[in-house]
ZADO-1210 file (C-alpha; in nm, 4 decimals, padded with zeros to 6 digits):
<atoms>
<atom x="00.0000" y="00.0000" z="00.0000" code="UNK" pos="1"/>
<atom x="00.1491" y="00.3415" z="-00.1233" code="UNK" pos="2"/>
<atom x="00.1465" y="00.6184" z="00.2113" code="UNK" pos="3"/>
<atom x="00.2005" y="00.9690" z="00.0573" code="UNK" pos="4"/>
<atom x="00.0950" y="01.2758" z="00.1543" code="UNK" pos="5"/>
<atom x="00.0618" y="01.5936" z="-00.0703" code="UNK" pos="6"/>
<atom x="00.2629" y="01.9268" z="00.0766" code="UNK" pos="7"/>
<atom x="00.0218" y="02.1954" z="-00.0495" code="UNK" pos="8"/>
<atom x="00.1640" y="02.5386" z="-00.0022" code="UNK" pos="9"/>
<atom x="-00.1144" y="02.7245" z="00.1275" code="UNK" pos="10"/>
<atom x="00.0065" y="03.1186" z="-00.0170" code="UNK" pos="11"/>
<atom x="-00.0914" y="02.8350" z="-00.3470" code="UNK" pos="12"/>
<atom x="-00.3777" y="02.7041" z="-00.2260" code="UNK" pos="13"/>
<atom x="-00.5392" y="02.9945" z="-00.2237" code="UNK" pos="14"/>
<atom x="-00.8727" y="02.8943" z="-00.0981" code="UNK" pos="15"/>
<atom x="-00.7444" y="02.8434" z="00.2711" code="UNK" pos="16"/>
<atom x="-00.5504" y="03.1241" z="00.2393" code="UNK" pos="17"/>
<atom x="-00.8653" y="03.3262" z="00.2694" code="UNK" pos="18"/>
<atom x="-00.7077" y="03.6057" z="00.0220" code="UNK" pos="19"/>
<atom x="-01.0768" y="03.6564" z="-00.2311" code="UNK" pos="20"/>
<atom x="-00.8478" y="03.8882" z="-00.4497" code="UNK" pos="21"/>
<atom x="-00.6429" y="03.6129" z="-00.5238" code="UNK" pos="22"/>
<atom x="-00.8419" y="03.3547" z="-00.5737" code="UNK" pos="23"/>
<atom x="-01.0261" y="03.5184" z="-00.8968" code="UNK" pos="24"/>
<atom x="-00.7624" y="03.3139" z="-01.1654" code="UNK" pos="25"/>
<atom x="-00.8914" y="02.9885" z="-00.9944" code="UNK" pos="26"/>
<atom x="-01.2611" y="03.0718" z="-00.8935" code="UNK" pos="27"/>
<atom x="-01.3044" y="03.2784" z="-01.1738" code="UNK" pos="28"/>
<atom x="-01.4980" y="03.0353" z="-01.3977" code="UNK" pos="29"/>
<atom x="-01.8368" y="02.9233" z="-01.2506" code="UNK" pos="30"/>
<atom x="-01.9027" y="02.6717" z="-01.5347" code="UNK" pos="31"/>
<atom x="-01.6171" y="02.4810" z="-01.4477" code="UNK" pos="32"/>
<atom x="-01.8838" y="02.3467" z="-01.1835" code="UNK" pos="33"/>
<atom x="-02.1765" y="02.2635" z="-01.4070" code="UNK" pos="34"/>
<atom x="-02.0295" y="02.0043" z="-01.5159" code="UNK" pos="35"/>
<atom x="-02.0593" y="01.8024" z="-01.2258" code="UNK" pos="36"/>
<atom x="-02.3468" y="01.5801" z="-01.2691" code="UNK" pos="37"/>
<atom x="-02.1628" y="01.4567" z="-01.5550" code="UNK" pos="38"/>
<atom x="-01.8485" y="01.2999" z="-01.4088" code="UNK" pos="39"/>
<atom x="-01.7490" y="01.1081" z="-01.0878" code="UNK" pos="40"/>
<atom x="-01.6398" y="01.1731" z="-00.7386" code="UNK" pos="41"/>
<atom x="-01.3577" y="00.9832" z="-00.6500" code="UNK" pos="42"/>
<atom x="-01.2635" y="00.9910" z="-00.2741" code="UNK" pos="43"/>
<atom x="-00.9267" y="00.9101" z="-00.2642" code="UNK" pos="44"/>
<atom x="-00.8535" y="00.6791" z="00.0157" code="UNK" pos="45"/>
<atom x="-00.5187" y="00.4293" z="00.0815" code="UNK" pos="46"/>
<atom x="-00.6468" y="00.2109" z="00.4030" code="UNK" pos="47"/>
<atom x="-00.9019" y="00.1049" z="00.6329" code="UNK" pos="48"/>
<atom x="-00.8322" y="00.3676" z="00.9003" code="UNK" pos="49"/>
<atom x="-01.1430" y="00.5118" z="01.1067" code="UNK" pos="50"/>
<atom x="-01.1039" y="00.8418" z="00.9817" code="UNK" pos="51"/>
<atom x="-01.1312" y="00.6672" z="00.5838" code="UNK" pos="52"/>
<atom x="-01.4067" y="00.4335" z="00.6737" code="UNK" pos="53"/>
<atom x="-01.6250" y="00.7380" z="00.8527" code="UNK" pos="54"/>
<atom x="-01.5177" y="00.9680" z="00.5271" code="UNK" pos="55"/>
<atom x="-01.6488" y="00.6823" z="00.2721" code="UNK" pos="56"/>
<atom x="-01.9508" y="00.6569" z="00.4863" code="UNK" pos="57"/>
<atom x="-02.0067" y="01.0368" z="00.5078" code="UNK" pos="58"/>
<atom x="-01.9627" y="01.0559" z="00.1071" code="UNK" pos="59"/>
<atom x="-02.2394" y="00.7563" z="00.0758" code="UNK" pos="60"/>
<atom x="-02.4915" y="00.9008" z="00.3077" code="UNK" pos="61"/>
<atom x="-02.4705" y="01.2588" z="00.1648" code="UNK" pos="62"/>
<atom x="-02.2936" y="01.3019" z="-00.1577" code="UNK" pos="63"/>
<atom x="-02.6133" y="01.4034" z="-00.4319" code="UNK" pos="64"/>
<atom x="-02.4021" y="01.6003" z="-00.7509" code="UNK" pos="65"/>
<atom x="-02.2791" y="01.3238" z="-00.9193" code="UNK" pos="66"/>
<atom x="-02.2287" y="00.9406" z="-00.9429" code="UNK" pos="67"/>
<atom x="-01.9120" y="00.8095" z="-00.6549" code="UNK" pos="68"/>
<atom x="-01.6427" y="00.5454" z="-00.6244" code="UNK" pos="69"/>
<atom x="-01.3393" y="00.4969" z="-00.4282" code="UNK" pos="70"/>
<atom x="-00.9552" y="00.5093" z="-00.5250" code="UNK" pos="71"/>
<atom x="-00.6271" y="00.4844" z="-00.3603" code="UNK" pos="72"/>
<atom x="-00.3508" y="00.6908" z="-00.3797" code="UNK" pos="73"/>
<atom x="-00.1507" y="00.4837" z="-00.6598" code="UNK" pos="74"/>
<atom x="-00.4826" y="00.5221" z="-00.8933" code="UNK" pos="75"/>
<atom x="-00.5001" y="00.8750" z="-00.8499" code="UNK" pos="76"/>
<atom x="-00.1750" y="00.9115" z="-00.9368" code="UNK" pos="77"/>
<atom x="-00.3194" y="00.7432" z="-01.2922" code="UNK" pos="78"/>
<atom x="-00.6263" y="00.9367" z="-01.3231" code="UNK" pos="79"/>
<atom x="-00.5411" y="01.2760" z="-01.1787" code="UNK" pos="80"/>
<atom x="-00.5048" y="01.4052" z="-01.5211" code="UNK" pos="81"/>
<atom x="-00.8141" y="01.2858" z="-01.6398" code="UNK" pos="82"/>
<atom x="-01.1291" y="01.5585" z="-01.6280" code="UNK" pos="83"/>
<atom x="-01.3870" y="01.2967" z="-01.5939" code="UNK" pos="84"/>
<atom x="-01.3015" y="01.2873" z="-01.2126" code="UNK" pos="85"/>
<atom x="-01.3247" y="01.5411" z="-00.8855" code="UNK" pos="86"/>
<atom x="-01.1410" y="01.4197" z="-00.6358" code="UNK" pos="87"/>
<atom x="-01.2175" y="01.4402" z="-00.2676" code="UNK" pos="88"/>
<atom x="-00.8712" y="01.3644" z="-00.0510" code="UNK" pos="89"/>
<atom x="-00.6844" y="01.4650" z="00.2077" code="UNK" pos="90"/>
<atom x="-00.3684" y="01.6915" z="00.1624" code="UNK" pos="91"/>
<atom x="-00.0838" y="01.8639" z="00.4063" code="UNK" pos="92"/>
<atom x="-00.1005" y="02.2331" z="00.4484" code="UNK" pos="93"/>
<atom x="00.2267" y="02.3824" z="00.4833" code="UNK" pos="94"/>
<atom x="00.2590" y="02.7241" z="00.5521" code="UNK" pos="95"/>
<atom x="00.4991" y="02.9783" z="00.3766" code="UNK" pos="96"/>
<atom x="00.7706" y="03.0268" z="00.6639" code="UNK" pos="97"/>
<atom x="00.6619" y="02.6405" z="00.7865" code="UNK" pos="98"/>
<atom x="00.9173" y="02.3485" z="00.7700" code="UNK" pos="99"/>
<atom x="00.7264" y="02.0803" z="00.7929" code="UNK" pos="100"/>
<atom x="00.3129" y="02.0894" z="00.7303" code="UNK" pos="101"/>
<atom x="00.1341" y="02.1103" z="01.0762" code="UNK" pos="102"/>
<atom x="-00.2362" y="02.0826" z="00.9371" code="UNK" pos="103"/>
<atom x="-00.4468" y="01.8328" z="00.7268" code="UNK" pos="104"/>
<atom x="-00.7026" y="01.9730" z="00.5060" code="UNK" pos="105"/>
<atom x="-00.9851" y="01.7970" z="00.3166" code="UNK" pos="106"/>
<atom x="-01.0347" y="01.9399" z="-00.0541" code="UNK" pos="107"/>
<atom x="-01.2103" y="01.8751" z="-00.3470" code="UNK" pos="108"/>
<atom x="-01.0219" y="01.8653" z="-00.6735" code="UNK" pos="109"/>
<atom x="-01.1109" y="01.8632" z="-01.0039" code="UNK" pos="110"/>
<atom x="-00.9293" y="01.5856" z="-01.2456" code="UNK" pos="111"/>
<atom x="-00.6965" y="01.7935" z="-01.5770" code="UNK" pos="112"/>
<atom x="-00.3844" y="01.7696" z="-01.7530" code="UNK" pos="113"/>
<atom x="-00.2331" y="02.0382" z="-01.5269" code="UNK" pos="114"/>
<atom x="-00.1900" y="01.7845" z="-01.2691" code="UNK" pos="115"/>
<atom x="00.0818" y="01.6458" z="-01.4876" code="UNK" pos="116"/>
<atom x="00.3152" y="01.8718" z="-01.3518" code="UNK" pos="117"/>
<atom x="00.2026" y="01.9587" z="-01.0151" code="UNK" pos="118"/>
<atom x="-00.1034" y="01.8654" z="-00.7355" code="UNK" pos="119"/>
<atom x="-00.1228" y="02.2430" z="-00.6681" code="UNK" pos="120"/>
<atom x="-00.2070" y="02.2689" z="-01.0386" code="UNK" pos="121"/>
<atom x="-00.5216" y="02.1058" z="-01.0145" code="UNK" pos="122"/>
<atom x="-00.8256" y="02.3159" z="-00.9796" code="UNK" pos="123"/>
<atom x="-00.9278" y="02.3546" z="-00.6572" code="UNK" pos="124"/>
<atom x="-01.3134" y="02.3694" z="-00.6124" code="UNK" pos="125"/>
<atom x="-01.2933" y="02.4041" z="-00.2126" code="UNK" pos="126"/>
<atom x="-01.0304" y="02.3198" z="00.0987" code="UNK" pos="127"/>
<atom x="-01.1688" y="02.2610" z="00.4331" code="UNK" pos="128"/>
<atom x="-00.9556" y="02.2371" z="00.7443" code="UNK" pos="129"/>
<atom x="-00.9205" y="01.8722" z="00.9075" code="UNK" pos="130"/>
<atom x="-00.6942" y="01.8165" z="01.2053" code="UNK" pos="131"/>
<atom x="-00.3742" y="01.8695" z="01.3124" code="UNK" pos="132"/>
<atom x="-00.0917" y="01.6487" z="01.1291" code="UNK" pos="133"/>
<atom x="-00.0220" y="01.4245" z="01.4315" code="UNK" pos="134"/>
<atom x="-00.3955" y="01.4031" z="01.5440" code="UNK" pos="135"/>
<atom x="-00.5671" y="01.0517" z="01.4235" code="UNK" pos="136"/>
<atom x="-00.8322" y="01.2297" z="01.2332" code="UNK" pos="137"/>
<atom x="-01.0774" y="01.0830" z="01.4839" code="UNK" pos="138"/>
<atom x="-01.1984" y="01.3966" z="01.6326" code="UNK" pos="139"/>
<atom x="-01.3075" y="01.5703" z="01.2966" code="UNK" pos="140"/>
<atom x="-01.5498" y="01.2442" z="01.2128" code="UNK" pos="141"/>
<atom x="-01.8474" y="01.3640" z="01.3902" code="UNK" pos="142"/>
<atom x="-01.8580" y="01.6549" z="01.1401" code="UNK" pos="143"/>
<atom x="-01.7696" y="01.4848" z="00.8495" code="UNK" pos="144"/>
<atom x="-02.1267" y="01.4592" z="00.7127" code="UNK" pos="145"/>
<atom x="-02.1304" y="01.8521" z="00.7390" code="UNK" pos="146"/>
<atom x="-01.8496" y="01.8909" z="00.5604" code="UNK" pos="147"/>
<atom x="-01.9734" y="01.7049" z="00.2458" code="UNK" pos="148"/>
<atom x="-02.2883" y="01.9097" z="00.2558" code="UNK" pos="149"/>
<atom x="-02.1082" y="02.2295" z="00.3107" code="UNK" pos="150"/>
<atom x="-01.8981" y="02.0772" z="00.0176" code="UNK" pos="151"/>
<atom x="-02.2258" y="02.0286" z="-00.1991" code="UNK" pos="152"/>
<atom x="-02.3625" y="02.3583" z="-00.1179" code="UNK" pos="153"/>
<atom x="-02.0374" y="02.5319" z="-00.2274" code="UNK" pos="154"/>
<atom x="-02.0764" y="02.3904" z="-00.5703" code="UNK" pos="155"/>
<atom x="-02.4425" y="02.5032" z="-00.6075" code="UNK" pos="156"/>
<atom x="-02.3876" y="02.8337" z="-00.5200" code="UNK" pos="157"/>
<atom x="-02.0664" y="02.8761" z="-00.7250" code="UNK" pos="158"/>
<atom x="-02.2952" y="02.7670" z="-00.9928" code="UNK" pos="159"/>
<atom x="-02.5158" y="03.0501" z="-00.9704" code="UNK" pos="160"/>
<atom x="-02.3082" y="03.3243" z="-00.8288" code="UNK" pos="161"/>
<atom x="-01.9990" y="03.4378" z="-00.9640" code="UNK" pos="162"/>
<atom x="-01.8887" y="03.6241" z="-00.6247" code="UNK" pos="163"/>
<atom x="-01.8909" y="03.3186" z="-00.4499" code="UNK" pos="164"/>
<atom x="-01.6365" y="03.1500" z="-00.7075" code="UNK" pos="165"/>
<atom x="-01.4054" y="03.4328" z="-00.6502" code="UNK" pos="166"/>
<atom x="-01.4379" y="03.4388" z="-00.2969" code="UNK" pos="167"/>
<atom x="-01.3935" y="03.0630" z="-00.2518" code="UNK" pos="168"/>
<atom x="-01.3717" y="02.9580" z="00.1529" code="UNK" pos="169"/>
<atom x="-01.3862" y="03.3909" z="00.3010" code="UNK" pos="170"/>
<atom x="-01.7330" y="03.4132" z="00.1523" code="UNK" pos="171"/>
<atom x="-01.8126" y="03.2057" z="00.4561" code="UNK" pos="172"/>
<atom x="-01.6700" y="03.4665" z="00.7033" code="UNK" pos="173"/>
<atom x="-01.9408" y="03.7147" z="00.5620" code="UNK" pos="174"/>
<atom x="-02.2839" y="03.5069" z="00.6784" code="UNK" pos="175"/>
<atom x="-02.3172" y="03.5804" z="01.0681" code="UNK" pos="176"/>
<atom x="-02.6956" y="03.8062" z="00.9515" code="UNK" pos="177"/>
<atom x="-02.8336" y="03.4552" z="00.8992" code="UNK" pos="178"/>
<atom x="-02.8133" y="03.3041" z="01.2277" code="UNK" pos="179"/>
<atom x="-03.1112" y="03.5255" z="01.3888" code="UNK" pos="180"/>
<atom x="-03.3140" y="03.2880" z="01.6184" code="UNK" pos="181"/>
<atom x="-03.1191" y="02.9939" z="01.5860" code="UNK" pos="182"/>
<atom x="-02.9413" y="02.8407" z="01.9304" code="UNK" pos="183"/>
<atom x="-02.5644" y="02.8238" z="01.9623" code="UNK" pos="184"/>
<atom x="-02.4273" y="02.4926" z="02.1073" code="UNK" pos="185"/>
<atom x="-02.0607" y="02.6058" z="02.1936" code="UNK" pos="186"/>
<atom x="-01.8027" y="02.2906" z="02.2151" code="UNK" pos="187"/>
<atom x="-01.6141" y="02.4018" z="02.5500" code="UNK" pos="188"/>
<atom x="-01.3068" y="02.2405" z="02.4117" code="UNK" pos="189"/>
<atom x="-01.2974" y="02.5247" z="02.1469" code="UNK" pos="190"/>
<atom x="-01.2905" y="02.7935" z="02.3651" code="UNK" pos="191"/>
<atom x="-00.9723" y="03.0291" z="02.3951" code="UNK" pos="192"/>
<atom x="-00.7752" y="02.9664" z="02.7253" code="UNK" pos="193"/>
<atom x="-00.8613" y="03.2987" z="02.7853" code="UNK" pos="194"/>
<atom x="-01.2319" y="03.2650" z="02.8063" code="UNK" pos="195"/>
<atom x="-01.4443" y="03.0610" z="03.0651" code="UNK" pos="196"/>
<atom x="-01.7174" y="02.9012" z="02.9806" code="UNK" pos="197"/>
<atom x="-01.9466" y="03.1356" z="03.2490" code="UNK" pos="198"/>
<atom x="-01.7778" y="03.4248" z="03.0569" code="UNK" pos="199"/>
<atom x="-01.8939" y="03.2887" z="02.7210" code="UNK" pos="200"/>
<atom x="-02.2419" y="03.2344" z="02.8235" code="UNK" pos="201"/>
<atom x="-02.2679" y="03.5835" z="02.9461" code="UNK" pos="202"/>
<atom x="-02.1286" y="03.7146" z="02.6126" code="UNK" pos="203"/>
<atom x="-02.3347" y="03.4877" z="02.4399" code="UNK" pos="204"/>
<atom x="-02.6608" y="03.5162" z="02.6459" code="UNK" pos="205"/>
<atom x="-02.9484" y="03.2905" z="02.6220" code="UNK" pos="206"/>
<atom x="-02.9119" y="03.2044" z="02.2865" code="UNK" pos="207"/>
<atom x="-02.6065" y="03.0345" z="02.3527" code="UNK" pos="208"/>
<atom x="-02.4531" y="02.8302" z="02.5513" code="UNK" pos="209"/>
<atom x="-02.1430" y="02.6008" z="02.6263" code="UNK" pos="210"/>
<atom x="-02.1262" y="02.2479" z="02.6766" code="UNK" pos="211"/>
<atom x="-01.9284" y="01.9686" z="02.6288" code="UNK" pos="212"/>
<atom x="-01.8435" y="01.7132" z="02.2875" code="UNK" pos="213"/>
<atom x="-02.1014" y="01.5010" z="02.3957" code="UNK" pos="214"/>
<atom x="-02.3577" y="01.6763" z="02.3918" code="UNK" pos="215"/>
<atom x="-02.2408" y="01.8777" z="02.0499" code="UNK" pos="216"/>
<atom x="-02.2117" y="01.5762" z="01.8884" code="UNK" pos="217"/>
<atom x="-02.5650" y="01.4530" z="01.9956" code="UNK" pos="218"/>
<atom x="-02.6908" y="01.7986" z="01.7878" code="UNK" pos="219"/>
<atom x="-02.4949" y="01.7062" z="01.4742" code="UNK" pos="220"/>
<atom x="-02.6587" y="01.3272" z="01.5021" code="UNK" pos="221"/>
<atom x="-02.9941" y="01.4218" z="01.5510" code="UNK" pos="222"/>
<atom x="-02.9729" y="01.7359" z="01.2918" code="UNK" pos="223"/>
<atom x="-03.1269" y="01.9719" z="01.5529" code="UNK" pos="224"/>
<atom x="-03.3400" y="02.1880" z="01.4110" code="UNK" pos="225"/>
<atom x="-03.1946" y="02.5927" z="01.4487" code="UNK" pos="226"/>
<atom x="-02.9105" y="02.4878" z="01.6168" code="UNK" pos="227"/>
<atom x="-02.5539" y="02.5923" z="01.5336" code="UNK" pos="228"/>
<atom x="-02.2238" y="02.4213" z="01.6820" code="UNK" pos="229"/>
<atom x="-01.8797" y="02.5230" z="01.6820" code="UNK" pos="230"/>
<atom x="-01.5616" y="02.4179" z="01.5765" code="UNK" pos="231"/>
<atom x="-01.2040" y="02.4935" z="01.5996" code="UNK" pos="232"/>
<atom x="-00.9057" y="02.3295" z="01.4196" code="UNK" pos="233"/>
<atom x="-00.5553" y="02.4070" z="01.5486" code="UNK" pos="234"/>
<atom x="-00.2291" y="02.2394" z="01.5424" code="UNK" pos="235"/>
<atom x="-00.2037" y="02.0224" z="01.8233" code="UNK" pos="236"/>
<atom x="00.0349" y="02.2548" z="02.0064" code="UNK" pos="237"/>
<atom x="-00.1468" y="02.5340" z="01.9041" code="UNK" pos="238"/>
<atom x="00.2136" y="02.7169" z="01.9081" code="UNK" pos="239"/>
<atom x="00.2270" y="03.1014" z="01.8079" code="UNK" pos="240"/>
<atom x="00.3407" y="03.1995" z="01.4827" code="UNK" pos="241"/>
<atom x="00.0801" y="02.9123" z="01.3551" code="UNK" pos="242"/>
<atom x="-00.3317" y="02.9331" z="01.2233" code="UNK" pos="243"/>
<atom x="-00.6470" y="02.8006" z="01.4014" code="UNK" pos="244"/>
<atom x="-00.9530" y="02.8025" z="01.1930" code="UNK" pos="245"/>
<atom x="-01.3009" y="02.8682" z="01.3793" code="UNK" pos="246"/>
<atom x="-01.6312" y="02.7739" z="01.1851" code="UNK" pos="247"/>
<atom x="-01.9687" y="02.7619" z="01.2877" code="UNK" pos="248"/>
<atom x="-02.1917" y="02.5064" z="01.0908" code="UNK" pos="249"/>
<atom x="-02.5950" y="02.4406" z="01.1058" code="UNK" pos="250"/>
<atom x="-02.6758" y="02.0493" z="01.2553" code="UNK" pos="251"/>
<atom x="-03.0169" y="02.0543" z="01.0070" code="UNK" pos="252"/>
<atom x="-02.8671" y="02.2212" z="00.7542" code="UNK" pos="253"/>
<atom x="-02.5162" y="02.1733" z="00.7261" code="UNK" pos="254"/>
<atom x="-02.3983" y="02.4729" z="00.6023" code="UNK" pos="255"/>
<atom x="-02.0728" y="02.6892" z="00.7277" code="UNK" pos="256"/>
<atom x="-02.2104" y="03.0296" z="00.8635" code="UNK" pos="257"/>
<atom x="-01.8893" y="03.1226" z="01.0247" code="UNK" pos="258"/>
<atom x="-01.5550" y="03.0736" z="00.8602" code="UNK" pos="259"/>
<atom x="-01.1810" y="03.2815" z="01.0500" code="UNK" pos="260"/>
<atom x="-00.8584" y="03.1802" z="01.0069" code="UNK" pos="261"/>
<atom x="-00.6748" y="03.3405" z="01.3010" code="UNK" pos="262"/>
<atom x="-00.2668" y="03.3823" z="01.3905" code="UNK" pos="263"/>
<atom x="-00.2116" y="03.2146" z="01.7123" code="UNK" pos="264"/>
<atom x="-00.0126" y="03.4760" z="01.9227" code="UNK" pos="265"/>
<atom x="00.0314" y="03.5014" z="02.2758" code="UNK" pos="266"/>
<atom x="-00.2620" y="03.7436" z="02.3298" code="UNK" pos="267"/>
<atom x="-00.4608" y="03.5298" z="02.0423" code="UNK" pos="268"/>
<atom x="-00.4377" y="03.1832" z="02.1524" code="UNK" pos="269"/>
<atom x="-00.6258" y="02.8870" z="01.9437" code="UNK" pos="270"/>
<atom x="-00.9761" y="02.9156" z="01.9924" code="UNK" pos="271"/>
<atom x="-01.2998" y="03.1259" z="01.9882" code="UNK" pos="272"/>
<atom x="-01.2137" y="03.4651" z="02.1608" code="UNK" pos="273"/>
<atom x="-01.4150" y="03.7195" z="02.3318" code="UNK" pos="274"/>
<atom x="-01.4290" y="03.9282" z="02.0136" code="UNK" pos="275"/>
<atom x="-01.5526" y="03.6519" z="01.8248" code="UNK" pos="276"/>
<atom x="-01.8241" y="03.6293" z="02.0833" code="UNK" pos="277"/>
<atom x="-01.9425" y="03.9507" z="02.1187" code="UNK" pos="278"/>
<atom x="-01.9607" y="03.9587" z="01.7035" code="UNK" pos="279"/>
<atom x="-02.1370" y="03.6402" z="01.7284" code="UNK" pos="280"/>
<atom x="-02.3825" y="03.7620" z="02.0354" code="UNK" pos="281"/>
<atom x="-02.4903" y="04.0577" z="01.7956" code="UNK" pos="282"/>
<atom x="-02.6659" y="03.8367" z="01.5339" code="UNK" pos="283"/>
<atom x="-02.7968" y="03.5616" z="01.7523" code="UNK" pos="284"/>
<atom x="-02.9825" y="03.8061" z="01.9247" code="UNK" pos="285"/>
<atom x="-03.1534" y="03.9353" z="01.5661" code="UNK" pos="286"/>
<atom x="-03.4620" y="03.8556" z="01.3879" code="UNK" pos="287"/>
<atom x="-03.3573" y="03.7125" z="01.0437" code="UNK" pos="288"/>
<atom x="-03.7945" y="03.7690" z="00.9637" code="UNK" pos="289"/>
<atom x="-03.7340" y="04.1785" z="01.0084" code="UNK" pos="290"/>
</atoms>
């Protein structure tokens, strides 16, 4: 069995990056995406691990756009080049003044003869944060059903608006005035060390309210209905000079309606701050019917 992983330079892949000037070369043509229903997701996977199983099961249960099978690493390698396929896999995010990639990112690629000379020429349709490098992948599995939605939902709306195609992943960071009414579920284990959880629930008032994996996880399950739940992705060390990424998603829905990559620093740590809070608080607390 072939192990490889795929060092994406993330000032190249510009759709983590979060830089929606940049992005126009790659985003810039929406009916790349139509074509969808017409080819085949392959979801590249290279073992049996629990994170590959639970992605293959996620992809099963949700996947809609077009027809799916499964492919290791050594058959990508064949049929990257090929524009019959998108690929769904896993890929290393290494940052510019990074030696060695500290982040795993899930991202869906579409299959051309640009691959031929490089992974990071492949057009790149959308990049989602994962897990740290050394982390199992484990923790990310409750959500992976999300992320094929939010996935999904990309591609639709790419399809009809051109803004969203240029702004790739930071049109997410731009949604917060559609989460009037609905209840926050805040995982406590993506809170900043600088924030307690009775300081968050103040902030956050009684719309929202922290608690622990369990019970976020029991919201994602049962798809509760107007309920949002956080997440956080940071290296493991969370050391400063490095990113976390902070997203919000809807259990019934699964779409992303909070998307910021943030600089760990020493007055920054990883996690959701008091800023993010207080921006958050603001739109919980509105009625999206006004």
């Amino acid at each position: 069995m072939i192990k490889m992983r795929f060092l994406f330079l993330l000032f190249a892949v510009l759709a983590v990056s979060g830089n929606a000037g940049a992005q126009s070369g790659i985003f810039g043509k929406k009916e790349n995406l139509r074509d969808i229903s017409e080819k085949c997701l392959k979801v590249v996977t290279d073992n049996n691990s629990f994170f590959n199983l639970s992605l293959r099961d996620a992809v099963e249960k949700n996947w809609k756009l077009c027809d799916v099978d499964f492919c290791t690493m050594e058959q990508f390698e064949e049929l990257k080049c090929d524009t019959s396929y998108y690929f769904l896999m896993k890929v290393d995010g290494v940052f510019k003044k990074e030696r060695e990639p500290a982040m795993e990112f899930l991202s869906l690629l579409k299959g051309g003869p640009q691959a031929e000379v490089s992974i990071e020429n492949m057009y790149e349709v959308l990049t989602l944060p994962l897990n740290s490098i050394d982390d199992d992948g484990s923790s990310i599995v409750p959500y992976l059903g999300a992320y094929v939605n939010i996935i999904q939902t990309h591609i639709l709306r790419v399809q009809k608006k051109k803004v969203a195609a240029v702004m790739g992943i930071s049109w997410y960071s731009n949604r917060l005035s559609e989460i009037g009414g609905m209840k926050l579920l805040l995982n406590e284990n993506d809170l900043s060390k600088n924030v307690t959880a009775e300081q968050a629930e103040e902030i956050l008032g009684p719309d929202g309210s922290v608690e622990n994996e369990d019970a976020v996880y029991e919201a994602i399950d049962s798809a509760s209905e107007n309920t949002l739940v956080s997440l956080c992705i940071a290296p493991q060390l969370g050391q400063q000079g490095s990113y976390c990424y902070k997203m919000l998603i809807g259990t019934d829905s699964g779409e992303l309606f909070y998307y910021r990559k943030q600089k760990i620093t020493g007055k920054s740590p990883k996690g959701f701050l008091a800023d993010d809070l207080k921006k958050i608080a603001v739109y919980l607390k509105q009625d999206t019917a006004l």
